[in-house]
Residue, then its C-alpha position, 0 to 999 in steps of 0.5 A: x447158267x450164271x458163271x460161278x464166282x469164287x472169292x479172290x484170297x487176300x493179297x500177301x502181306x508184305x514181309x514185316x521188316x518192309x511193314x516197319x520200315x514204312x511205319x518208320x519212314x511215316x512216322x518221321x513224315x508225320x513228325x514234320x508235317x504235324x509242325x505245318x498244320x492250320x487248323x486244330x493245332x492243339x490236338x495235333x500238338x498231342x499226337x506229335x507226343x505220342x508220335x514221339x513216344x512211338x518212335x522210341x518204341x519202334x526202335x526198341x522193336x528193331x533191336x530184336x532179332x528180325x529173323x523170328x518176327x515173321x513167327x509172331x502173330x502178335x507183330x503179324x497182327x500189330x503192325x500191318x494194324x499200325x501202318x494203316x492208322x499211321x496212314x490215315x493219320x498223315x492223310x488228316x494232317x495233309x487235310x489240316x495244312x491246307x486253309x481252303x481244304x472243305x469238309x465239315x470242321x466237327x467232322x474233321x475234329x472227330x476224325x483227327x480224335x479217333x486216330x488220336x485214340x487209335x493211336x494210344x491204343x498201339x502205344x499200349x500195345x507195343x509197351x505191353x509186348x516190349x515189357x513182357x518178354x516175348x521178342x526176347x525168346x526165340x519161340x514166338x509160336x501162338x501158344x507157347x507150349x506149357x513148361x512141364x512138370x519139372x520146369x523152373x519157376x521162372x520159365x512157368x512165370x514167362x510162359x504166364x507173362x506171354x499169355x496174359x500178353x496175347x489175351x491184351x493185344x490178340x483178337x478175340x482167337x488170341x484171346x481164346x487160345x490163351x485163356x484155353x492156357x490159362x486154364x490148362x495150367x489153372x486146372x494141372x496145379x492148383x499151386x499155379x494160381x499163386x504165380x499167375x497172381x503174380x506175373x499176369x494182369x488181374x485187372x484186365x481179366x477182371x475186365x474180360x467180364x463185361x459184357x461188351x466182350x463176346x460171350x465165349x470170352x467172358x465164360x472162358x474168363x469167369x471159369x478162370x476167376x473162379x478157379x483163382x478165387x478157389x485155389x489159394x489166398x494169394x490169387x483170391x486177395x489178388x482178384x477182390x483188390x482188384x475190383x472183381x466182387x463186382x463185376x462177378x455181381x453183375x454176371x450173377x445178376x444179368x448174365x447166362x446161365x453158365x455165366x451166374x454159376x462161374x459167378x456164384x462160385x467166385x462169390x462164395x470163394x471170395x465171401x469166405x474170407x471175412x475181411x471181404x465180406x463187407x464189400x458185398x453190401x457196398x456193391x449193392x450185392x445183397x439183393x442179387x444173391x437172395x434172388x439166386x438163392x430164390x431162383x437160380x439154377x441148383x449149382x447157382x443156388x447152392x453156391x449163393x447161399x454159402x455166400x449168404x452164409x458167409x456174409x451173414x456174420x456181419x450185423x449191418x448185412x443181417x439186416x439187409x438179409x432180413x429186409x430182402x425176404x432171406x429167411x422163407x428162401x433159407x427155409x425153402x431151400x432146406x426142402x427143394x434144394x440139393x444136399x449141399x444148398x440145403x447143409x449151406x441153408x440149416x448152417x445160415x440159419x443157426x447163425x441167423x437164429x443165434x443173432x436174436x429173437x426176431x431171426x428166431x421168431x421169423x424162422x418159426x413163422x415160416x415154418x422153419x422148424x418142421x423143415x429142420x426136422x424133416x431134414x434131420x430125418x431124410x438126411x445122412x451127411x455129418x455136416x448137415x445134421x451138425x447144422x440142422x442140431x445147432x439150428x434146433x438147439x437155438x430154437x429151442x430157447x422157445x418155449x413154444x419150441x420146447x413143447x414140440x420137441x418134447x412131444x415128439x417121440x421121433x425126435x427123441x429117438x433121433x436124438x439117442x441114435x446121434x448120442x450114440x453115433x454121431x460125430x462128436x460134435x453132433x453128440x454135444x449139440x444133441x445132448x445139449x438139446x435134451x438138457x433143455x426138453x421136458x420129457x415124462x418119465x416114459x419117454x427118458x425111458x425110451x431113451x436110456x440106450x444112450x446113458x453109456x454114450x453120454x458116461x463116454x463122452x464125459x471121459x478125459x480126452x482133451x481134443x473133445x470140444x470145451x462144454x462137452x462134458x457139462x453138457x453129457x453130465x447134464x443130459x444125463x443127469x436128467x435122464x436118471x430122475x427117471x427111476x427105472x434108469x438109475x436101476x439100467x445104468x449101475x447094471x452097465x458094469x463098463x459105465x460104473x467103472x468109468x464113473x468110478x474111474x473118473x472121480x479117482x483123485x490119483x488119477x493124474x492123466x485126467x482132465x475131467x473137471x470131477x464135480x460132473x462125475x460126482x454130479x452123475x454119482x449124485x443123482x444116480x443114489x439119489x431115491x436108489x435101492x441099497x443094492x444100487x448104492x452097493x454097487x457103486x461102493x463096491x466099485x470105488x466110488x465112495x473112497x473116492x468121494x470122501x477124498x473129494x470131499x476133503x478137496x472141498x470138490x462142489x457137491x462130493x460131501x453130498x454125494x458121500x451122504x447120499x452113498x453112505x445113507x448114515x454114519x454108522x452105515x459109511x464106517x461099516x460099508x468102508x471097512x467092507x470095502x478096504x477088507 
């Protein structure tokens, strides 16, 4: 039987006071000996700068209490790392004092430029450690633990500081245990990312997005961005002035599966800002995100179209949009995608179809139509529907479009049951909708449950969206050319009164402009029966109209001639009215 063998462990390390007197003692000899070399004088005249500069480093170092540094993995890892480099590099010097030293002479100038840069990289790292903090405290663990709930700002910010301090100068376990952190405290408190904005490096985390760190890393550090780009102004401001639109680009271009979603949902985070949007365009964005929209995974489609919809505000990237095929994915989307890609893809394309006719044009073409409608009748969530109306009312400038909304009975029906329980958006965009439809007098029939609706809406509520009642008053103004409805509406005592209510010129809390009441009144006696007439003057309406009237109110002189009939039949109604 062969032996077994077993592997030796490591040799300890010497204690990391003896590791820094050796690195103090090689740097002086360095010092000294980079003054005697032959050859490559100018080089080393660089490194005995940033000797220089590590001594002074050092000797900050020394300052602290020696007594924890056998604690800090940081200076466990660092210092061993330098005493070698220092090595190598006073080997290189021995070589370049001596004229008949052989080897290759790029060789050597490789060499002596690699432990140059090695060199600056432990400048780095020793000014990174000095300026965070760390040997200031007495706690040097891996991961200092997380200040709790009730902790002051300023340890929060230390412990911040002492993270970002070991994802620069830690190995790729030091990286992952902060990030772990990092995103600890991202995900406890939102109001967190406004502080990690502030104390730690953005520009460095950006970086951990590149693809030559290793994976877990990258995802680690993708999840991180995308939770400060979604938790507050401050950190989302933070992470775009410093370049992350475009990397977050690049993952959602190339990266895994895992990696475009992260991405996808920082892009969107940062689009929804107007003053970045723009930037996409510039980093050639434009592209990646139809493509994700195209063919992404759903969480990554879902967030790449509410990118797209932001971005499509902009002129310049509507165009761009247009070029890249956006329109069939939107479309497309509106069928296969989930229920918030499909909310993202109706409200990207009403702003499309509001930017002009070939965006109108385009949508028909590809069926756009007849997938919103679709989805107005599968769907249940406001905003989808909100969305999916304001989509069909811009379309509805088509006359081709008009024809088949017209036609549709469901349609109309969807539209009454909106105008009846719909937010109030969604019954101003729905009856803004059938003011535009060429409906038979069957179908306004079809539709007349929701006149007390739209009497409703045209009432005095100040927080209701501006337009509102023109276009209540209007909608129902063409469902009473239809004679069956004007009987329908004065039998609905509670709507009458509210008409009635409204056109009362004492009635000071009212913010109802009155010549839509009239409008209403108007069309309402317009070709009625004397007992339709009657009802509304027994109400009120018409004392209220003459008064109108005398305010030179648009349309309530016609209205009174319409309510009186004549003359002798207005003084004997009045007299009626007042006994």
């Amino acid at each position: 039987m062969h032996p077994t063998t077993t592997s030796s462990p490591p040799p300890p390390q010497p204690p990391l006071t003896q590791t820094l007197s050796l690195i103090n003692h090689l740097v002086s000899l360095l010092l000294i000996s980079s003054l005697a070399v032959k050859s490559f004088i100018g080089r080393w005249q660089s490194i005995r700068t940033k000797l220089t500069l590590l001594s002074s480093s050092l000797s900050e170092i020394s300052d602290f209490d020696t007594s924890t540094w056998s604690e800090n993995p940081l200076l466990q890892d660092l210092l061993p790392n330098l005493l070698t480099s220092l090595q190598k590099t006073y080997s290189l010097s021995q070589q370049c004092q001596n004229p008949t030293s052989t080897g290759g002479k790029l060789l050597m100038q490789s060499d002596i430029d690699m432990s140059s840069a090695s060199l600056s990289a432990h400048l780095h790292d020793i000014d990174l450690l000095l300026k965070s903090g760390v040997l200031n405290r007495q706690s040097n663990a891996i991961v200092l633990s997380q200040p709790g709930p009730g902790s002051a700002k300023e340890e929060l910010g230390f412990f911040i500081r002492d993270l970002f301090t070991r994802l620069q100068i830690g190995g790729i376990e030091f990286k992952k245990k902060a990030l772990d952190s990092l995103l600890q405290i991202l995900n406890e408190d939102e109001k967190t990312s406004i502080l990690v904005a502030k104390e730690g490096d953005m520009r460095y985390l950006i970086h951990l997005l590149d693809n030559n760190h290793h994976s877990s890393v990258r995802e680690q550090a993708a999840v991180a961005v995308s939770l400060l780009v979604s938790s507050s102004d401050s950190s989302r401001k933070c992470v775009f002035e410093e370049g992350g639109l475009g990397p977050l680009l690049r993952l959602l271009e190339t990266g895994s599966m895992y990696l475009k979603e992260k991405a996808a949902i920082a892009i969107e985070a940062i689009t929804a800002d107007p003053e970045n949007s723009w930037a996409v365009s510039a980093y050639g964005g434009i592209p990646v995100l139809v493509e994700t929209c195209r063919s992404g995974s759903p969480l990554a489609q879902t967030h790449a179209v509410g990118a797209v919809k932001n971005v499509s505000a902009i002129d310049e990237i509507r165009v761009s949009l247009a070029e890249e095929g956006i329109v069939p994915v939107l479309v497309q989307l509106l069928t296969s995608g989930n229920s918030f890609a499909q909310e993202k893809a109706s409200n990207c394309l009403w702003i499309l179809a509001s930017a002009g006719e070939d965006f109108r044009v385009s949508i028909l073409q590809e069926g756009g139509l007849q997938s919103l409608l679709n989805l107005l009748d599968e769907s249940s969530n406001p905003d989808t529907l909100e969305h999916v109306l304001r989509s069909i009312y811009i379309l509805s400038r088509s006359s081709s479009t008009i024809r088949i909304l017209s036609s549709s009975t469901s349609f109309l029906i969807q539209l009454c049951d909106a105008i009846k329980n719909g937010t109030i958006v969604i019954q101003q965009i729905s009856a803004s909708i059938l003011c535009n439809l060429s409906m038979s007098d069957f179908q306004k029939r079809s539709i007349s449950s929701c006149m007390g609706s739209l009497v409703k809406m045209m009432m005095n509520e100040s927080s209701k969206p501006v337009g509102l009642q023109e276009s209540s008053a209007q909608a129902l103004i063409s469902l009473l050319t239809a004679k069956t409805n004007r009987k329908e509406i004065v039998r609905d005592e509670k709507s009458i009164l509210r008409l009635v209510q409204m056109l009362d010129p004492k009635n000071e809390s009212s913010v109802v402009n009155k010549k839509y009441p009239v409008s209403v009144v108007s069309a309402i006696v317009a070709g009625s029966s004397q007992s339709c007439r009657n009802k509304i003057m027994s109400a009120g309406g018409y004392s209220h109209l003459q008064k109108l009237a005398e305010m030179d109110v648009p349309g309530a002189r016609k209205a009174c001639q319409r309510l009186s009939g004549n003359r002798l039949k207005n003084i004997f109604s009045s007299r009626i009215w007042k006994e």
